[in-house]
C-alpha positions as CSV (number, residue, x, y, z in Angstrom):
1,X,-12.5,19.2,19.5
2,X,-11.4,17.6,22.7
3,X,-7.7,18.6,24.5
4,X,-5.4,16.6,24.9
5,X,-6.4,13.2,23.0
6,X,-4.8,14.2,19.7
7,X,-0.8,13.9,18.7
8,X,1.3,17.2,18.1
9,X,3.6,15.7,16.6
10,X,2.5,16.3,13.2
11,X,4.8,16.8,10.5
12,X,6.2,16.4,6.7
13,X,6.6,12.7,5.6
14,X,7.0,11.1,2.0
15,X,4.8,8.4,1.6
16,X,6.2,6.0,-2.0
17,X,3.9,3.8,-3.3
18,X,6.5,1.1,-4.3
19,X,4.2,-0.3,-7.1
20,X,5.4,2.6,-9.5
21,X,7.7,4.5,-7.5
22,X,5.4,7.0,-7.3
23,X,5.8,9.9,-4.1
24,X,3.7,12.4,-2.1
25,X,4.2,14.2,0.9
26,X,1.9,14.9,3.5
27,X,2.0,15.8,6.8
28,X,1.7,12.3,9.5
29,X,2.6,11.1,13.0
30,X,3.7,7.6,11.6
31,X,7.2,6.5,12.8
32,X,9.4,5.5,9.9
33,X,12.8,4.1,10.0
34,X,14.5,5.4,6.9
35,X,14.5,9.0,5.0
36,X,15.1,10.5,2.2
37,X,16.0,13.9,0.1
38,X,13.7,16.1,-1.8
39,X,14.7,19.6,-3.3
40,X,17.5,19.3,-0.6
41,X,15.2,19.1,2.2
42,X,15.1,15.6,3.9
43,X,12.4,13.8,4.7
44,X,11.3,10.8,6.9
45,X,10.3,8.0,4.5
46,X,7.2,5.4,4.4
47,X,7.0,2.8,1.5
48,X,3.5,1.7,0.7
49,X,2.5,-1.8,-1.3
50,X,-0.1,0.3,-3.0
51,X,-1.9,4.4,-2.9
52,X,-4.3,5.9,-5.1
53,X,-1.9,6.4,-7.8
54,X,-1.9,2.5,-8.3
55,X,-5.2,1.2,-6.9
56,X,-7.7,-0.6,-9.5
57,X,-10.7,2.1,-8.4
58,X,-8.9,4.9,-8.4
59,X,-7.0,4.3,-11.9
60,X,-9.6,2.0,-13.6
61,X,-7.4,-0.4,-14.3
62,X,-7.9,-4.2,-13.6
63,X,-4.5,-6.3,-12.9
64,X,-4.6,-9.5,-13.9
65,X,-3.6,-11.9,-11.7
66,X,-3.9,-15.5,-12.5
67,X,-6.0,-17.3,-10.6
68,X,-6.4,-20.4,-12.9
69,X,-3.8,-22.3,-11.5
70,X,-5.3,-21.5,-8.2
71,X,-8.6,-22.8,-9.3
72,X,-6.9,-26.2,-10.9
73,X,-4.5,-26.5,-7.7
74,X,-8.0,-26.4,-5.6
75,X,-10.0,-28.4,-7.7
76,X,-7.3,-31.0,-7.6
77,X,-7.3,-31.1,-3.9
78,X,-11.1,-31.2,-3.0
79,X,-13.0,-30.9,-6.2
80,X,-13.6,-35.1,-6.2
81,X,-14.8,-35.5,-2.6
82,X,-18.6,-35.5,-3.6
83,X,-18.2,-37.6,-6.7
84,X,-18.1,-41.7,-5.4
């Protein structure tokens, strides 16, 4: 490895999936505002919209998200410019 072009500032952070409240730690050079306590031991802490506890690949679930009133909102807006 090359000196000098990677951080030393490496240490314990708690990353929270806030999908399902889920929490790991891991060791990161990510700046994070807030913290929080584990086992008495605090931690900086990094919320997350979504992690391999709650991902569709990783859990093989599909969410369901309801795209046909994004479909019938389209269709209404440009789905008659061909027919005239």
């Amino acid at each position: 490895m090359k000196k000098g072009i990677h951080p030393d500032n490496y240490r314990p952070v708690v990353f929270k999936d806030m999908s399902n409240e889920d929490m790991f730690i891991t060791r990161s050079t990510i700046n994070a505002k807030e913290t929080i306590e584990i086992d008495g031991v605090t931690y900086p802490l990094v919320k997350v919209e979504i992690s391999s506890t709650s991902h569709p690949f990783y859990t093989g679930k599909a969410k369901l998200v309801d795209t046909a009133g994004r479909v019938d909102k389209f269709m209404s807006r440009y789905g008659n410019r061909n027919k005239k």
